[in-house]
Backbone as a printed PyTorch tensor [residue, N CA C, xyz], in Angstrom:
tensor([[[  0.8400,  -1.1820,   0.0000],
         [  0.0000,   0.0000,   0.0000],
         [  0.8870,   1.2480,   0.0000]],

        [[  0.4500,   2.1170,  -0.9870],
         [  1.3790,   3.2740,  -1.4290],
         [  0.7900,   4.4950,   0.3230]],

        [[  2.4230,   4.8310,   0.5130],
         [  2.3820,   5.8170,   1.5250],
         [  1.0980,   7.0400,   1.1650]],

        [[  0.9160,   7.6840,   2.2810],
         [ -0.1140,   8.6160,   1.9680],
         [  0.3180,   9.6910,   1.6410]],

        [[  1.7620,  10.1360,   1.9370],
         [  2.8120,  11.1120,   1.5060],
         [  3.4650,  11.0420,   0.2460]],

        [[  3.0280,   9.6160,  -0.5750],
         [  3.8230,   9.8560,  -2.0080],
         [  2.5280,   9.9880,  -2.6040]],

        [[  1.5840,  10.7420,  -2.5190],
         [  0.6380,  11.3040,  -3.6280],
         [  0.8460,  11.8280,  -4.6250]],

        [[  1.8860,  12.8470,  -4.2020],
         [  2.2930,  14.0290,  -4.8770],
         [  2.9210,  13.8490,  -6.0870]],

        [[  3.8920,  12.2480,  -6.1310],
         [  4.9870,  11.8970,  -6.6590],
         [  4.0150,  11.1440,  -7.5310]],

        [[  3.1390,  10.0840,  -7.0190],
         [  1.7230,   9.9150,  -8.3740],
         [  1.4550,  10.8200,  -9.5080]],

        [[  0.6910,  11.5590,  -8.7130],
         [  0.2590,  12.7460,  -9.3980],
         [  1.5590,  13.4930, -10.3920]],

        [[  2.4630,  13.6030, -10.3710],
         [  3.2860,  13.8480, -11.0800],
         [  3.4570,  13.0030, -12.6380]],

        [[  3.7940,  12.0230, -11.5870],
         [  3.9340,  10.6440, -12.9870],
         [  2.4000,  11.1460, -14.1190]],

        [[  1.4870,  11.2710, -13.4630],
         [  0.5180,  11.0210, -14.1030],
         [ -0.1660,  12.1000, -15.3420]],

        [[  0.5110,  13.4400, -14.7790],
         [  0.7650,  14.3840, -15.3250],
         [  1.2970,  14.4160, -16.4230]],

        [[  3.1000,  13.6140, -16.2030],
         [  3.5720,  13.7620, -16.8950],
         [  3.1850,  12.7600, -18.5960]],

        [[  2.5140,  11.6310, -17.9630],
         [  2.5790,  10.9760, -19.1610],
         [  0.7770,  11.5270, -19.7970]],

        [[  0.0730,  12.0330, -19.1510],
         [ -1.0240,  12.8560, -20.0170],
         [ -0.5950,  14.1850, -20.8510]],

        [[  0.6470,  14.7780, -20.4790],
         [  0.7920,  16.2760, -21.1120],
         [  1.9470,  15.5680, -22.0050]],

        [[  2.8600,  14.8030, -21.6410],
         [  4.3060,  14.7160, -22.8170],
         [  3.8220,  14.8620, -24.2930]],

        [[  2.7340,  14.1040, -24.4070],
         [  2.3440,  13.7980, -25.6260],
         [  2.1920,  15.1340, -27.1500]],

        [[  2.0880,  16.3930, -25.6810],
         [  1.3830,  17.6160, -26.3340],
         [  2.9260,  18.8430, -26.4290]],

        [[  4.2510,  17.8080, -26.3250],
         [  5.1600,  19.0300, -25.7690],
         [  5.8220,  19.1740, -27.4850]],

        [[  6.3710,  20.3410, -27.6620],
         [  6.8950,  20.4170, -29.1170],
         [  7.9290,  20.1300, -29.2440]],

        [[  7.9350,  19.6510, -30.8490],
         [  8.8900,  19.0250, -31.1300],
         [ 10.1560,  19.9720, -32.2270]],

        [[  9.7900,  21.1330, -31.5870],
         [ 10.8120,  22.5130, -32.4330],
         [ 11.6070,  22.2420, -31.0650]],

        [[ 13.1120,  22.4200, -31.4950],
         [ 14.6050,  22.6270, -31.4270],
         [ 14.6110,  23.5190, -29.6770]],

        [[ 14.7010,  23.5010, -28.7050],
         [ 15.0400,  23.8650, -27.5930],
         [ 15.6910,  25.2770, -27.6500]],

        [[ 15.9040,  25.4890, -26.7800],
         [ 16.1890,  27.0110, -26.7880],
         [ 18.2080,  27.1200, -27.0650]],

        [[ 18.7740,  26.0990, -26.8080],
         [ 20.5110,  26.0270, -27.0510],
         [ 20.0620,  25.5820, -28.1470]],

        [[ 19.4890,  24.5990, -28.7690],
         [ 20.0530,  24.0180, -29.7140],
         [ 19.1900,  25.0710, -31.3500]],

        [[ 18.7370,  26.0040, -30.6380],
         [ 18.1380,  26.7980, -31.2230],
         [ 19.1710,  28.0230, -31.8780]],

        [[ 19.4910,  28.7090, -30.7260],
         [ 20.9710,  29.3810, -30.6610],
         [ 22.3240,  28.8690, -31.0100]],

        [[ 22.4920,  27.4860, -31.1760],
         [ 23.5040,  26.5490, -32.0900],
         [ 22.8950,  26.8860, -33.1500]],

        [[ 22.1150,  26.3740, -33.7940],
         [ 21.4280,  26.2300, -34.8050],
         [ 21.8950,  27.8060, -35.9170]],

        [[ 21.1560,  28.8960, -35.4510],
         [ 21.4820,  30.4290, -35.5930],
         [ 23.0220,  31.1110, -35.5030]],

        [[ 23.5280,  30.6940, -34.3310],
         [ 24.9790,  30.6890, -34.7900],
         [ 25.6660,  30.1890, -35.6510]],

        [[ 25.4300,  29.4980, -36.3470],
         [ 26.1960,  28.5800, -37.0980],
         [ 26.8480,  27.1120, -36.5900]],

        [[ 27.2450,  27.3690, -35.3910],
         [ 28.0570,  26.5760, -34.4970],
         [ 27.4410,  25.3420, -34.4080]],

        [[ 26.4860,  24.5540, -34.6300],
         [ 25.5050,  23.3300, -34.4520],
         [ 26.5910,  22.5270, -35.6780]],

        [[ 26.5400,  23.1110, -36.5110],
         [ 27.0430,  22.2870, -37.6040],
         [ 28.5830,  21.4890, -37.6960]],

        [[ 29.6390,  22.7480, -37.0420],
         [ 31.1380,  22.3540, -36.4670],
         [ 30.9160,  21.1920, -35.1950]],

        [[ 29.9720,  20.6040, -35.0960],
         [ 30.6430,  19.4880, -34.0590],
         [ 30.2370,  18.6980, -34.7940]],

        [[ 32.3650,  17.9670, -34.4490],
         [ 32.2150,  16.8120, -35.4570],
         [ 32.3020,  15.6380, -34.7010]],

        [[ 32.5610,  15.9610, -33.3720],
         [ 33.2470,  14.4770, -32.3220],
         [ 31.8200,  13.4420, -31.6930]],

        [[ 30.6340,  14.3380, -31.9270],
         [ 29.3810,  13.7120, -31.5960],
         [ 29.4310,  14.1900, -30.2740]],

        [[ 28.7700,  13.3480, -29.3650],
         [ 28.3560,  13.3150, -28.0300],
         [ 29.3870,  12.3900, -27.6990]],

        [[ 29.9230,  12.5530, -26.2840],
         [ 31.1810,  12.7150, -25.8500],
         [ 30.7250,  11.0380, -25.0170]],

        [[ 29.4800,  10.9460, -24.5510],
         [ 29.3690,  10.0180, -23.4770],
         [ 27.5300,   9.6290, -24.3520]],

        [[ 27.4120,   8.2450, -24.7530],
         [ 25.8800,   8.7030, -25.2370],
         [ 24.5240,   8.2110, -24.1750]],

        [[ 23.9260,   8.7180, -24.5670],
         [ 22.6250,   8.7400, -23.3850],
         [ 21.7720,   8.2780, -23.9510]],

        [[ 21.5220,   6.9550, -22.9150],
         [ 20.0420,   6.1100, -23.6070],
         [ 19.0210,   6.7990, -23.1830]],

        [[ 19.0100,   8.2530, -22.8240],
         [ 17.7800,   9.1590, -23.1900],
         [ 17.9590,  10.4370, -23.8420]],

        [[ 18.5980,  10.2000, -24.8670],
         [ 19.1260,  11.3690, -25.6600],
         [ 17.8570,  11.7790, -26.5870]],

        [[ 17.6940,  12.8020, -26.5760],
         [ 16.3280,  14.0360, -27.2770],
         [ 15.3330,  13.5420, -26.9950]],

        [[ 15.1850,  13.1100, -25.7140],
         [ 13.8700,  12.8280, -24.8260],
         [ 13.1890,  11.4970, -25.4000]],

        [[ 14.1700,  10.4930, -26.0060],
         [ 13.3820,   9.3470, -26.0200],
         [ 14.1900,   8.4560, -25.6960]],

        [[ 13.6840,   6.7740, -25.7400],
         [ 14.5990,   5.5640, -25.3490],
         [ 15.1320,   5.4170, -26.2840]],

        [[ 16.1160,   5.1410, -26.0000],
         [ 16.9800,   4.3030, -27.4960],
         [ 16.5350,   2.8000, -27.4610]],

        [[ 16.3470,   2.2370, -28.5220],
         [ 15.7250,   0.9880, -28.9850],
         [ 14.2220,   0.8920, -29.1700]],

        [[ 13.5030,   2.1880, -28.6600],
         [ 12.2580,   2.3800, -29.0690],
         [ 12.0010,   3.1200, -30.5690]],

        [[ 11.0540,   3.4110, -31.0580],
         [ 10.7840,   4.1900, -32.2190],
         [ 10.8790,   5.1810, -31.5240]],

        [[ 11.2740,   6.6390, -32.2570],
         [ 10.7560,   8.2440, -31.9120],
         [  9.5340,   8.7380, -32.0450]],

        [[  8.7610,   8.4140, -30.8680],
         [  6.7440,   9.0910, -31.3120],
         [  6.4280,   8.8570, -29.7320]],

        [[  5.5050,   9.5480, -29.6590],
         [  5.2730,  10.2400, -28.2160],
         [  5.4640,   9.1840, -27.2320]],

        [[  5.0690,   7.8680, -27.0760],
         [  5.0220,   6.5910, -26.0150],
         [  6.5410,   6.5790, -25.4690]],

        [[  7.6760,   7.1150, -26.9340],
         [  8.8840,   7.0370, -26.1260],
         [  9.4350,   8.3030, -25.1280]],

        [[  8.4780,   9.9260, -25.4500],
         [  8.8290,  10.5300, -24.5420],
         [  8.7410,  10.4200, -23.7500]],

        [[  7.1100,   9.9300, -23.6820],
         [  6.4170,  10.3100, -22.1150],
         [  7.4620,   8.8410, -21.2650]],

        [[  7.8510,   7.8690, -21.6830],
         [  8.6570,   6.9020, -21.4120],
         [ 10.0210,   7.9080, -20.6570]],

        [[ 10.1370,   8.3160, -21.5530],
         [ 11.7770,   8.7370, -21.1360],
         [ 11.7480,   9.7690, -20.0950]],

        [[ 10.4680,  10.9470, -19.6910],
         [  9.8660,  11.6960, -19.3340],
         [ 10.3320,  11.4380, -17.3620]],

        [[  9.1580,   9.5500, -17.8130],
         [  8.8860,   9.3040, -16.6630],
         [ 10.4570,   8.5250, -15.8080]],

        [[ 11.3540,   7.9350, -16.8550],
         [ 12.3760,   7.3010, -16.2620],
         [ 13.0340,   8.4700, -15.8870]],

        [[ 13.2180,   9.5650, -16.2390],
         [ 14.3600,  10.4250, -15.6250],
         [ 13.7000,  11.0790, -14.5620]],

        [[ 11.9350,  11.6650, -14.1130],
         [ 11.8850,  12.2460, -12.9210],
         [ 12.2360,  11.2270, -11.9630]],

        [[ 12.1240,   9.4240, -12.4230],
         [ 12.4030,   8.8620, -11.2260],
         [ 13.5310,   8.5000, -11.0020]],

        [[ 14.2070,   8.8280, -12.0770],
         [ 15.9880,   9.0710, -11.6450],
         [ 16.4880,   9.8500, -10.5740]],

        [[ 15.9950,  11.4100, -10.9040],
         [ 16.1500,  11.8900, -10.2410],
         [ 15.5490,  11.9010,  -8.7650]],

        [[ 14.3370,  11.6730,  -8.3660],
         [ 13.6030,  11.5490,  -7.5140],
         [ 14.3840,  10.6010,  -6.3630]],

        [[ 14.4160,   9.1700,  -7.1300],
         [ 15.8150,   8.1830,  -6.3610],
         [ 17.1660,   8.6950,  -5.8920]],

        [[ 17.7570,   9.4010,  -6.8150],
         [ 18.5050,   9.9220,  -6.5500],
         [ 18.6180,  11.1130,  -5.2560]],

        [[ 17.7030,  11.8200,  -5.5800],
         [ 17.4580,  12.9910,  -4.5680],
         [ 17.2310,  12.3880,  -2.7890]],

        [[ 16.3430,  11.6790,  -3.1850],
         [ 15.8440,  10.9750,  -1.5010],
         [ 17.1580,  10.0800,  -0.9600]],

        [[ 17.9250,   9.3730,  -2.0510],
         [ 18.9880,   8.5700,  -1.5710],
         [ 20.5610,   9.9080,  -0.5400]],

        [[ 20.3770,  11.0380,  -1.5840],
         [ 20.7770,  12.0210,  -1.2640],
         [ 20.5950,  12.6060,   0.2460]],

        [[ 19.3230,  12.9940,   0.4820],
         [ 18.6040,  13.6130,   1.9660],
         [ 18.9650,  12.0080,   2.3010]],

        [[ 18.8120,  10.9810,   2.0810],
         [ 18.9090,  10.0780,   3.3700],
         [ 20.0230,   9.4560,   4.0320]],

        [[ 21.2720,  10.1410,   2.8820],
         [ 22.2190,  10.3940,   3.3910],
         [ 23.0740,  11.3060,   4.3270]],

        [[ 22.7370,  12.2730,   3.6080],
         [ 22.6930,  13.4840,   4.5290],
         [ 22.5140,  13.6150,   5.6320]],

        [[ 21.2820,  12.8150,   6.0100],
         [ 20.6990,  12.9420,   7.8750],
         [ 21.1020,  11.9830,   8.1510]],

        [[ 22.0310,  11.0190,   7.9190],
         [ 22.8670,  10.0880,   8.5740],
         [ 24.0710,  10.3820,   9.8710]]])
């Protein structure tokens, strides 16, 4: 039985995978300003380290919304794990 204090963290998830679907798919605000500078085009070395959630989807999935809201939801609970493992260290 889910704590009565992780509501919040529900409600999030749940959020997130009803709205991902609706988020755009125009160029971010750096890669926007790469783009306009010119500078997007001079990198030739790729990505330095690669990320099986690179431009907000899974790698090995197709690119269409099931993999954002996917990728959406694995990284708030990355972080989320991360964060609490953090504070529960901390007050050690």
């Amino acid at each position: 039985m889910p704590n009565k204090a992780s509501w919040p963290f529900w409600l999030l998830i749940g959020i997130l995978i009803l709205l991902t679907p609706f988020a755009s798919e125009l160029p971010d605000g750096l890669e926007r300003v790469a783009h306009d500078l010119g500078f997007m085009k001079q990198d030739k070395t790729g990505a330095i380290i690669s990320s099986p959630l690179a431009d907000y989807s899974i790698s090995g999935l197709a690119k269409n919304k099931l993999s954002t809201a996917l990728a959406c939801v694995v990284g708030v609970v990355l972080v989320f794990l991360i964060s609490c493992s953090i504070a529960k260290w901390r007050s050690l």
